[in-house]
DRENMIKE-182018 format. One record per residue (C-alpha): x, y, z; residue number from 1. Coordinates in pm, whole numbers, always signed. Layout:
N
<x->X y->Y z->Z n->NUM> .
...
END
This chain:
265
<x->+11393 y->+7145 z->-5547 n->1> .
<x->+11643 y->+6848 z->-5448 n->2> .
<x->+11591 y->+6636 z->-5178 n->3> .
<x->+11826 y->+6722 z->-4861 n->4> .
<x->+11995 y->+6411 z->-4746 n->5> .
<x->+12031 y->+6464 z->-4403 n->6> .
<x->+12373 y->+6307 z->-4266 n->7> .
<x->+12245 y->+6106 z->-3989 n->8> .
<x->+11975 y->+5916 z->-4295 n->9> .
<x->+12291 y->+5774 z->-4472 n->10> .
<x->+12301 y->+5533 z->-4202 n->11> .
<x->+11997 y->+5321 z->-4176 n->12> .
<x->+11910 y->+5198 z->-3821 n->13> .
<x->+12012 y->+4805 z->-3769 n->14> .
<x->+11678 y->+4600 z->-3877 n->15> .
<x->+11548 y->+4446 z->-3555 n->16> .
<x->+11685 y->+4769 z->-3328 n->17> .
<x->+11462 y->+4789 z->-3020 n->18> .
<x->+11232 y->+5076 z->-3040 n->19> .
<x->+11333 y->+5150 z->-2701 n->20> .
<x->+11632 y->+5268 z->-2787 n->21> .
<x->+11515 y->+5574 z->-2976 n->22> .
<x->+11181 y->+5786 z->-2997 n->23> .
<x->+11080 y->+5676 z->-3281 n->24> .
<x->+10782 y->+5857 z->-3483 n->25> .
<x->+10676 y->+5532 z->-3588 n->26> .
<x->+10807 y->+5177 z->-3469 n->27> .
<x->+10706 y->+4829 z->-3666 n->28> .
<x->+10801 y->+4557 z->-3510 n->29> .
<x->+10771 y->+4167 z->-3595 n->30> .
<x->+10458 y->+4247 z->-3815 n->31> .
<x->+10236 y->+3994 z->-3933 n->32> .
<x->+9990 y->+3926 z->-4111 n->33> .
<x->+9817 y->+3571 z->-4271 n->34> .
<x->+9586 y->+3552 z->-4516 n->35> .
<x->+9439 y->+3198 z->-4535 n->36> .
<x->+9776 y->+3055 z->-4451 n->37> .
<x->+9963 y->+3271 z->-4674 n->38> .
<x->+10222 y->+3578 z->-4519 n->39> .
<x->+10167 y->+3814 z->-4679 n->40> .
<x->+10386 y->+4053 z->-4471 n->41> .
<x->+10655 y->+3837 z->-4247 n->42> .
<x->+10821 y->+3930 z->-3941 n->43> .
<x->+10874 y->+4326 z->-4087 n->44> .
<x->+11024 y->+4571 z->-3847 n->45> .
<x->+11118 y->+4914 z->-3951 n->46> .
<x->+11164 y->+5294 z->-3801 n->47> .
<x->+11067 y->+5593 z->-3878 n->48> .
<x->+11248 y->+5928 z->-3701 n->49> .
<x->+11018 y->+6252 z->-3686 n->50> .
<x->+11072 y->+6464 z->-3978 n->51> .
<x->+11159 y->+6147 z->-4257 n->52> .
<x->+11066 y->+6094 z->-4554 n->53> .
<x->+11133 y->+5737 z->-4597 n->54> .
<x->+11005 y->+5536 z->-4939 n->55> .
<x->+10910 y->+5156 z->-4913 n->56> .
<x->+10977 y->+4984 z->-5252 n->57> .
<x->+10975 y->+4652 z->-5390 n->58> .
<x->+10839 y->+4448 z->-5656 n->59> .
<x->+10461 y->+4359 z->-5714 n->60> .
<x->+10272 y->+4150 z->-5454 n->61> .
<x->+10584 y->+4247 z->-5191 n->62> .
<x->+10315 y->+4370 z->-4929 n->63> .
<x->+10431 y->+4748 z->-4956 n->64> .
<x->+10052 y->+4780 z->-4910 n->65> .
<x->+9956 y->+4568 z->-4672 n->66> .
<x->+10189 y->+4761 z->-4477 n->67> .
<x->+10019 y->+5073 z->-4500 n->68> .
<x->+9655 y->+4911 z->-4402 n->69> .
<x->+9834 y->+4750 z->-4144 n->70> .
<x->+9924 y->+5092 z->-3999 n->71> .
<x->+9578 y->+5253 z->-4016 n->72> .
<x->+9389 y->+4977 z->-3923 n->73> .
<x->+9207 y->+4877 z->-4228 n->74> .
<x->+9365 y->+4492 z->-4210 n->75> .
<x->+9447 y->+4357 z->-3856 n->76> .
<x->+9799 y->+4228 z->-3796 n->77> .
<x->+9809 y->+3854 z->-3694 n->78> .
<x->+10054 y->+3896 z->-3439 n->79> .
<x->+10356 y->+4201 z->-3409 n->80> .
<x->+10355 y->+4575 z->-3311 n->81> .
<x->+10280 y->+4892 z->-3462 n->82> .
<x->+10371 y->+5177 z->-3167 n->83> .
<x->+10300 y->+5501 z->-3339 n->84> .
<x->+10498 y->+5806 z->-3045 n->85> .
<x->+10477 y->+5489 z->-2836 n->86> .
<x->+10106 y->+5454 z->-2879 n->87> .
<x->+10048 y->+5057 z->-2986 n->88> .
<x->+9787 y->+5126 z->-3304 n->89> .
<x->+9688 y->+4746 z->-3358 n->90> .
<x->+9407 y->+4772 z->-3130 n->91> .
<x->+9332 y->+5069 z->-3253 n->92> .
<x->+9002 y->+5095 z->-3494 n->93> .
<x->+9064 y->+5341 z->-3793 n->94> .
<x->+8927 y->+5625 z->-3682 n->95> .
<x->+9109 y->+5639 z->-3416 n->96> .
<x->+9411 y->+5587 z->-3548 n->97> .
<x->+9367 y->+5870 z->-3788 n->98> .
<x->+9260 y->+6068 z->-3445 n->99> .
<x->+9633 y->+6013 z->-3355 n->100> .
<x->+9756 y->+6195 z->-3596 n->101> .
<x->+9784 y->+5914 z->-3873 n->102> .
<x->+9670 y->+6002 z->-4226 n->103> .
<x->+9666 y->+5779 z->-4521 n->104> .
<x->+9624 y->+5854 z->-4859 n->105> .
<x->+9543 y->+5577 z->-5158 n->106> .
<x->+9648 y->+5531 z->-5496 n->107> .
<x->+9317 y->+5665 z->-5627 n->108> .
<x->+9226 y->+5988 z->-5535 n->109> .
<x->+8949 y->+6030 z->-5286 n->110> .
<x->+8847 y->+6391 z->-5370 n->111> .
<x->+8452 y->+6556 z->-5395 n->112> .
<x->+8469 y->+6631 z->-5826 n->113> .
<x->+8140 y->+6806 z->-5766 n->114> .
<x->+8283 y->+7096 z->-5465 n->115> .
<x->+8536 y->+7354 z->-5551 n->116> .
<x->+8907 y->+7327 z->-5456 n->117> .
<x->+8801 y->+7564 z->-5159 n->118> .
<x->+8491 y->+7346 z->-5042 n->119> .
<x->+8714 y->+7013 z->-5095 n->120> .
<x->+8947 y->+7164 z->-4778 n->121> .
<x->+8711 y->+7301 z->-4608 n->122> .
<x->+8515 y->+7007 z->-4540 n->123> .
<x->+8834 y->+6817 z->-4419 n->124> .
<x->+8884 y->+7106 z->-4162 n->125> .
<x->+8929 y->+6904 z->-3853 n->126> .
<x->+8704 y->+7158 z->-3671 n->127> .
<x->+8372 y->+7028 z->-3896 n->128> .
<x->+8491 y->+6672 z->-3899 n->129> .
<x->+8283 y->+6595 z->-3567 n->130> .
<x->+7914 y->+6553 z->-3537 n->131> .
<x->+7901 y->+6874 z->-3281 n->132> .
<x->+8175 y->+7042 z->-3510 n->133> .
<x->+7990 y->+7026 z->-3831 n->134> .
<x->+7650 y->+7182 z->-3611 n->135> .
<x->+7841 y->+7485 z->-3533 n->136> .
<x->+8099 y->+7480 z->-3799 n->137> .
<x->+8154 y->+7853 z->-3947 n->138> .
<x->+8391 y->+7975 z->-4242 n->139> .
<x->+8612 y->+8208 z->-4023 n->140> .
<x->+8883 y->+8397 z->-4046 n->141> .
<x->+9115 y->+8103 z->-3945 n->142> .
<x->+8892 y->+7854 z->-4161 n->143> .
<x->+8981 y->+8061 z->-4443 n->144> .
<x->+9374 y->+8153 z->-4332 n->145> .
<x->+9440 y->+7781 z->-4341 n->146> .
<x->+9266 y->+7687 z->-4618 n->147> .
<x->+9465 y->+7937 z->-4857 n->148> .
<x->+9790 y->+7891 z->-4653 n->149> .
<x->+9750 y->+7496 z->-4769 n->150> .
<x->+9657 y->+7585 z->-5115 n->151> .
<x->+9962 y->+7762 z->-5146 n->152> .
<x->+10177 y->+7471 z->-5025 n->153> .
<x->+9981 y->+7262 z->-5300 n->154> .
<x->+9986 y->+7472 z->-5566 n->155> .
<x->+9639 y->+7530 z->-5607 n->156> .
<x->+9646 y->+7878 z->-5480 n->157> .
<x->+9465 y->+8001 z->-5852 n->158> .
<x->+9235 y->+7690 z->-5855 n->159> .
<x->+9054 y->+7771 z->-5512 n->160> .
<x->+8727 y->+7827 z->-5714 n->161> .
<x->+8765 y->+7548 z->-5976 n->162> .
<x->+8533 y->+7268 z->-5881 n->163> .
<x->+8751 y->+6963 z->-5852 n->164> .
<x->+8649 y->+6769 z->-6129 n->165> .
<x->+8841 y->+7011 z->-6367 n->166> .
<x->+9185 y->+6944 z->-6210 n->167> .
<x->+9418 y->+6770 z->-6354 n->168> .
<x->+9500 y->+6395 z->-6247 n->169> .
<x->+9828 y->+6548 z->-6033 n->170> .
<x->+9648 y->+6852 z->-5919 n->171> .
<x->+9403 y->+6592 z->-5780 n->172> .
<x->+9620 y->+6441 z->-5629 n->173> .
<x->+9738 y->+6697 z->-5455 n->174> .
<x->+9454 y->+6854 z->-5343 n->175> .
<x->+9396 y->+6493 z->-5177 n->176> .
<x->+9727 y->+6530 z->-4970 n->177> .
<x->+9634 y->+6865 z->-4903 n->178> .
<x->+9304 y->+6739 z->-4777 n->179> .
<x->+9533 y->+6510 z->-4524 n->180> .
<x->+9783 y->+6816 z->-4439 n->181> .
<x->+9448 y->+7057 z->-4328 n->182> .
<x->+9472 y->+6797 z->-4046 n->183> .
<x->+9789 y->+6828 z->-3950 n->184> .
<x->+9919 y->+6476 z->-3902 n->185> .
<x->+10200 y->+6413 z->-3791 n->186> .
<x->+10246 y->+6085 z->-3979 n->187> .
<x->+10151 y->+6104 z->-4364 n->188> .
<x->+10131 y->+5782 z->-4535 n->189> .
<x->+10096 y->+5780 z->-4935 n->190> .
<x->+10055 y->+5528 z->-5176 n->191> .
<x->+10197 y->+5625 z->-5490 n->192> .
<x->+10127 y->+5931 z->-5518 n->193> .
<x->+10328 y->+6028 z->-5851 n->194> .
<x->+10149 y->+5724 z->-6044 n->195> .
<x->+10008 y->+5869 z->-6397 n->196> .
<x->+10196 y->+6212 z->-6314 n->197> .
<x->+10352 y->+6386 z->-6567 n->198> .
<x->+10704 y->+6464 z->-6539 n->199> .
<x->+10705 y->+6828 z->-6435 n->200> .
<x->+10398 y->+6704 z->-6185 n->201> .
<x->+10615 y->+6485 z->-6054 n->202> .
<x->+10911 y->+6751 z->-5976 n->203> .
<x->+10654 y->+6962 z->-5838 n->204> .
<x->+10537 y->+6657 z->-5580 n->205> .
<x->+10882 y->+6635 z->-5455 n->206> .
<x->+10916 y->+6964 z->-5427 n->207> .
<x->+10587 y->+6958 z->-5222 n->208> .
<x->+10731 y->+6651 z->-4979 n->209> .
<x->+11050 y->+6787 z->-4885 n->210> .
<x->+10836 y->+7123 z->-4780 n->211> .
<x->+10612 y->+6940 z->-4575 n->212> .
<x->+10814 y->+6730 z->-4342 n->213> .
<x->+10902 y->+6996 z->-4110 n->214> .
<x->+10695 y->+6866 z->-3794 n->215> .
<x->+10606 y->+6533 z->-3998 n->216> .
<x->+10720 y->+6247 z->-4143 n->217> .
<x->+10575 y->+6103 z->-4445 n->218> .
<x->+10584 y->+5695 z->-4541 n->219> .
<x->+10577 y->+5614 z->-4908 n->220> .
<x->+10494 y->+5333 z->-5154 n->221> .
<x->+10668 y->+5416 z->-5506 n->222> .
<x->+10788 y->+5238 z->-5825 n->223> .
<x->+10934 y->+5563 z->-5989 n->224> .
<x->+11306 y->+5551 z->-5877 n->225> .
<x->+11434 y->+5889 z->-6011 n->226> .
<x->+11130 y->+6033 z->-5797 n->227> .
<x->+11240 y->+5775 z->-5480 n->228> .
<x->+11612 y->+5934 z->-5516 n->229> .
<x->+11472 y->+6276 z->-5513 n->230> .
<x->+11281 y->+6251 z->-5178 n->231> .
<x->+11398 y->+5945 z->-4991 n->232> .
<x->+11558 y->+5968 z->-4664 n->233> .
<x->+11606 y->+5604 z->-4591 n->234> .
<x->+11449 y->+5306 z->-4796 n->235> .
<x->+11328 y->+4987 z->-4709 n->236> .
<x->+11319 y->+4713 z->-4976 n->237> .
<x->+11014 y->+4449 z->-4929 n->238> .
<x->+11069 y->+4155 z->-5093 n->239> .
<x->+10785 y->+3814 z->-5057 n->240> .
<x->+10659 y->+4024 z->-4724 n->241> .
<x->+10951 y->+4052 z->-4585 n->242> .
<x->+11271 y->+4303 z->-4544 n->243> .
<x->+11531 y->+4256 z->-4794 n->244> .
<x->+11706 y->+4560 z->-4756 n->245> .
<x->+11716 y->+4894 z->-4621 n->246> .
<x->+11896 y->+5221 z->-4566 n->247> .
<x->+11965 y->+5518 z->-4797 n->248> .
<x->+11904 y->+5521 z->-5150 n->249> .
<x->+12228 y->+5513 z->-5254 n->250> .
<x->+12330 y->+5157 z->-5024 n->251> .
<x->+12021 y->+5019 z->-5129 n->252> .
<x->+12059 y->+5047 z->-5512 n->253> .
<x->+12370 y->+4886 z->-5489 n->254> .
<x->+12284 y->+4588 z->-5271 n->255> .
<x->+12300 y->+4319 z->-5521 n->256> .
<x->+12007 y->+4139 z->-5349 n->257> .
<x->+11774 y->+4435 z->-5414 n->258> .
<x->+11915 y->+4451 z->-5796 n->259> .
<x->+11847 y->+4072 z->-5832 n->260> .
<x->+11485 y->+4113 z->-5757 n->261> .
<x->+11382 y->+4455 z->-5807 n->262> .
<x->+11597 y->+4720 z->-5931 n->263> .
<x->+11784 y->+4458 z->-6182 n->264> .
<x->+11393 y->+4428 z->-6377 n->265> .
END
């Protein structure tokens, strides 16, 4: 399944557009944040529409990231905004951001080896995920709908009874971002989630993010182009922690700035 370039993506909003001026899933603005004197992201502002896939890509040490932990509140931004449907998330502590509807996934997956594909959902549930929610938690009907309803979506529909460990590196990694989708955010952010794929995993895992933006919109880190081309809506280009470039796949792969330093290597 190809990625759908939708016609208003082949035009990337301005850098620096006022979130104000759209309702914006997500809006970064001015983001900042110093390490010991050292930026590593500088003055980045980008926006995400509801329903976009949109791919941030750059060389090593460009603070693609930092971005993301910026976002969920796992590193605080030295100065800047992060309005997620006009909710400012830097004062935000993790949990709470993931509360909003924020989910973040890492390179590594962060899956139970020792439960079954079925347990391994279940447990994310967002029903059980509470202290008084996982007293009276109960495998229900609905429990049980959802669970094989985002199996399916997947691709783990015949694994439900495998215990975890026995998956293969990309079915792990999907049952991670299945783990995330039980929750239903409405803002999925991945960090290279094709990395050590094979190459019919990593059809499958576009297939599975152009499905799965329909009420979301997912944020991703990725080196593998031919995988960027298949599922980007718009790209932004990091470069030394700050924007370089940005728009559709197509403008950006052309921008002779972005081949200099990235693409060009």
């Amino acid at each position: 399944m190809n990625a759908a370039i939708l016609p208003s993506a082949l035009s990337a909003t301005p850098i620096g557009t006022p979130a104000d001026e759209k309702n914006f899933l997500l809006a970064v603005e001015a983001l900042t944040v110093s390490f010991d004197g050292f930026k590593a992201v500088n003055d980045v502002s980008f926006y995400v529409d509801p329903d976009e896939i949109r791919v941030i890509i750059g060389p090593n040490g460009a603070g693609k990231t930092t971005v993301l932990d910026l976002i969920c509140g796992r590193t605080k931004a030295s100065s800047g905004s992060i309005k997620y449907k006009g909710q400012e998330l830097t004062k935000l502590s993790e949990s709470a951001i993931v509360q909003a509807g924020v989910g973040r996934k890492f390179q590594t997956p962060s899956i139970y080896d020792d439960l079954t594909v079925f347990e391994n959902l279940e447990i994310s549930f967002p029903r059980g995920r509470s202290v008084f929610g996982a007293l009276t938690f109960k495998r229900d009907a609905e429990v049980r709908d959802r669970i094989h309803e985002i199996a399916q979506t997947i691709f783990l529909k015949d694994q439900l009874d495998e215990r975890a460990e026995f998956l293969s590196h990309g079915q792990k990694q999907w049952l991670e971002i299945g783990m995330l989708l039980i929750q239903d955010p409405e803002l999925l952010m991945l960090d290279e989630p094709v990395a050590g794929m094979s190459v019919g995993e990593r059809i499958k895992t576009a297939e599975l993010l152009n499905q799965i933006i329909k009420g979301r919109s997912v944020l991703v880190i990725e080196h593998d182009m031919k995988f960027v081309e298949d599922i980007a809506h718009r790209v932004t280009v990091l470069h030394q922690g700050k924007v370089l470039s940005e728009g559709s796949m197509e403008r950006v792969k052309n921008d002779p700035k972005v081949v200099e330093v990235y693409l060009g290597h």
